[in-house]
C-alpha positions, -999 to +999 in steps of 0.1 A: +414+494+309+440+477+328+454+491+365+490+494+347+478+519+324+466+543+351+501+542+367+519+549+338+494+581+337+507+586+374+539+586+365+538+615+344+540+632+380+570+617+392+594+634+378+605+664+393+608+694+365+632+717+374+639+747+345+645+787+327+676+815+315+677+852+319+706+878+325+714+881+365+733+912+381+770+909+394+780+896+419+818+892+434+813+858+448+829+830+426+807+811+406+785+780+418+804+747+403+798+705+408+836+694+415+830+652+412+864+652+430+855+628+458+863+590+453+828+585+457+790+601+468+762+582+476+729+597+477+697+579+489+663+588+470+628+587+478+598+595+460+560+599+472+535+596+446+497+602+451+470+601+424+431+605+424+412+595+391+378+593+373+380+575+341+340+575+322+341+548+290+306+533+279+286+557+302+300+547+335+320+562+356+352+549+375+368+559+406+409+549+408+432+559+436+470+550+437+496+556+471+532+551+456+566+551+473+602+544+459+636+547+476+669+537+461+706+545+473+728+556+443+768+558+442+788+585+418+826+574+414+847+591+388+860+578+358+892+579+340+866+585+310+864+619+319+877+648+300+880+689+301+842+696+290+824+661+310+831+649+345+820+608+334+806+588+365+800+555+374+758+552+390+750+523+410+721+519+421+713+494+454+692+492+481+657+494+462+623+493+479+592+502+465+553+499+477+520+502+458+487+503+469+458+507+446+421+511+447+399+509+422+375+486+404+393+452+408+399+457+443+420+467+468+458+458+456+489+461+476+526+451+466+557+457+482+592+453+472+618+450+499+658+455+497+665+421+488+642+425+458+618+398+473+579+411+463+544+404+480+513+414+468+474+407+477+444+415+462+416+424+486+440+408+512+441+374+490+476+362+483+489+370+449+527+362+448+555+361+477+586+354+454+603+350+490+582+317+492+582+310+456+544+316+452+537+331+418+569+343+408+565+353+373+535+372+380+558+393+404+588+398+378+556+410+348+552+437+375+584+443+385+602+449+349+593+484+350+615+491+377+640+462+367+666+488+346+671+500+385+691+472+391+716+475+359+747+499+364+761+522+344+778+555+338+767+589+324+781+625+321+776+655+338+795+687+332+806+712+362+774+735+359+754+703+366+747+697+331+737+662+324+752+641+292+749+608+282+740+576+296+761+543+294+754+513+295+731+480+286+706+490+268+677+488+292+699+509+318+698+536+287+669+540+281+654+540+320+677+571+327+671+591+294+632+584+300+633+595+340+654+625+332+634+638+303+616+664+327+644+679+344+678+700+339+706+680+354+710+648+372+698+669+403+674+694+391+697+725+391+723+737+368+740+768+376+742+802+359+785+804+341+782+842+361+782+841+401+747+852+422+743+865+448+720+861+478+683+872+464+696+871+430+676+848+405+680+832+374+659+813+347+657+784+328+631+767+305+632+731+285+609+719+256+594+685+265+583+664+234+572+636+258+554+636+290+559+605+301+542+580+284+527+602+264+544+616+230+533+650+227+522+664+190+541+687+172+571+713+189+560+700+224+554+724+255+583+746+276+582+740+310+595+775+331+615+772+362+630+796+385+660+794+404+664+823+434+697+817+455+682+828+497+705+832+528+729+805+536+725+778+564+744+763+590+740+722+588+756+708+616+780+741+616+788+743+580+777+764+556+755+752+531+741+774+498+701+777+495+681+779+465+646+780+462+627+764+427+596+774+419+573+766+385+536+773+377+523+765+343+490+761+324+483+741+290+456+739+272+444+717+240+474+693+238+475+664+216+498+629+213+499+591+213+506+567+241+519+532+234+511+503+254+505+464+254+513+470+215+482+488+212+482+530+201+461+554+218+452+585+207+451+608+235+439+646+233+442+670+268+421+698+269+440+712+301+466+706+321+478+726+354+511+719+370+521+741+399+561+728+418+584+742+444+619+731+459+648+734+477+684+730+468+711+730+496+749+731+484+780+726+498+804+752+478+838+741+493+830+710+486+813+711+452+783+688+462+753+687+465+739+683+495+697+683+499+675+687+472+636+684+472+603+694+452+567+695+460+548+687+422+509+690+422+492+685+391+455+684+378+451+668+344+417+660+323+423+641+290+411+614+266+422+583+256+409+571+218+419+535+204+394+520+178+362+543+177+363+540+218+369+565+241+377+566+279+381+600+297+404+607+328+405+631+351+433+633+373+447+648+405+484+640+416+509+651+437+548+641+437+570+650+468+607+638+463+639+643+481+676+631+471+702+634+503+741+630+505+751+599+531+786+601+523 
């Protein structure tokens, strides 16, 4: 099976799911609310992604391991779209760099993508491409098209309890967003209670996930559980910023689905999957923003893969830390 099929496996642990929704006591405090007012926020975002796998087809047995790194700057500007019930903002991305390195049974391969979207990448240290130098361009954009929707702007909604909306755009840009978002509440992985909290107050929230990227889960899907618990305030730089701590363990056993890929249909069955996450919100209430957020994802996956009376098993060990920070 091809290297590209084990990181789209990977990514399955990139997103950060942040989820749950229970009554919480009173509290006199006003409530916790996204403004958008600013002419513009732009946040810079990075993502660390590590996987260990074993993969057994035909009686042997092999050993895959995959380092992964993305960051990307991204500016909010509001709209004259907007309206009473969504706050509609422009997202541009920019300043995209990205770095793979992979081990496995083709070799050692590294790529790296820099800010002026220039790629290199070697295989057991032999050249590959260097688009900078023109050597084997198209081979560097067939690996770079997964990430090329990063590059397209467009706009998408988000209420004031950090509900997310809509995507607009091309259609590429649509469907990036809508699939990186599928396993998480909000454009920044919290969405506030309509009733204030309190400091040591929690509150809940759960979503039903009919995909798991790439992976189209059988029947009503799984619910992923989340919880939200607001902790004392800090003092950044002498301002007061709001803390909440995230925290989700879950356990699933006998799932089932298909993954689609190269125009070929796997069946794919997993017998257990173990997720445990934690993270960190820091808000600025005056302000309405967002200021920090970060999550910690470690998961531990076995599952099979059938297409035509073969089968491959994986067993898989990842771990996702990702952070999004306000720069102005």
């Amino acid at each position: 099976m091809k290297y590209s099929l084990f990181i789209l496996l990977a990514l399955m642990a990139l997103v950060p799911q942040f989820l749950f929704a229970k009554a919480i006591p009173k509290s006199t405090e006003p409530s916790f609310i996204f403004q958008y007012m600013e002419d513009t926020l732009v946040y810079s975002m990075n993502m660390e992604i590590e996987t260990s796998s074993d993969v057994e087809s035909g009686g042997a047995t092999q050993h895959i391991e995959m380092a992964y790194s993305l960051h990307y700057d991204f500016k909010l500007t509001q709209t004259e779209e907007s309206n009473a019930q969504w706050h509609r903002l422009r997202l541009e991305p920019s300043n995209i760099q990205g770095h793979w390195d992979v081990k496995g049974p083709g070799g050692h391969i590294v790529v790296t993508l820099d800010s002026n979207a220039q790629m290199k990448g070697t295989q057991d240290e032999t050249l590959l491409f260097d688009t900078e130098n023109g050597i084997g361009v198209d081979q560097a954009q067939e690996f770079k098209k997964e990430i090329y929707p990063l590059y397209l702007s467009g706009s998408m909604e988000l209420d004031s309890l950090g509900n997310l909306g809509k995507f607009y755009g091309d259609l590429p840009f649509e469907e990036f967003w809508n699939e990186a978002t599928l396993g998480q509440i909000g454009m920044f992985g919290i969405v506030f209670p309509e009733k204030s909290v309190a400091v040591g107050q929690k509150w809940q929230k759960s979503l039903t996930m009919k995909k798991m990227s790439p992976i189209e889960l059988d029947g009503k899907g799984v619910k992923v559980p989340i919880i939200f618990t607001r902790i004392a305030d800090s003092l950044e730089a002498e301002k007061r910023l709001n803390v909440f701590d995230i925290f989700s363990s879950f356990k699933y056993k006998n799932l089932s689905g298909t993954m689609a890929q190269s125009g070929m249909t796997f069946k794919v069955k997993i017998p257990q999957m173990d997720r445990i996450g934690s993270g960190r919100i820091l808000f600025d209430k005056t302000r309405g923003v967002l200021i920090h957020a970060e999550s910690n994802n470690n998961i531990i996956a076995r599952m099979s893969l059938a297409l035509e009376g073969e089968t491959a098993t994986l067993t898989m060990h990842a771990t996702n830390v990702s952070s999004i920070d306000l720069v102005k």
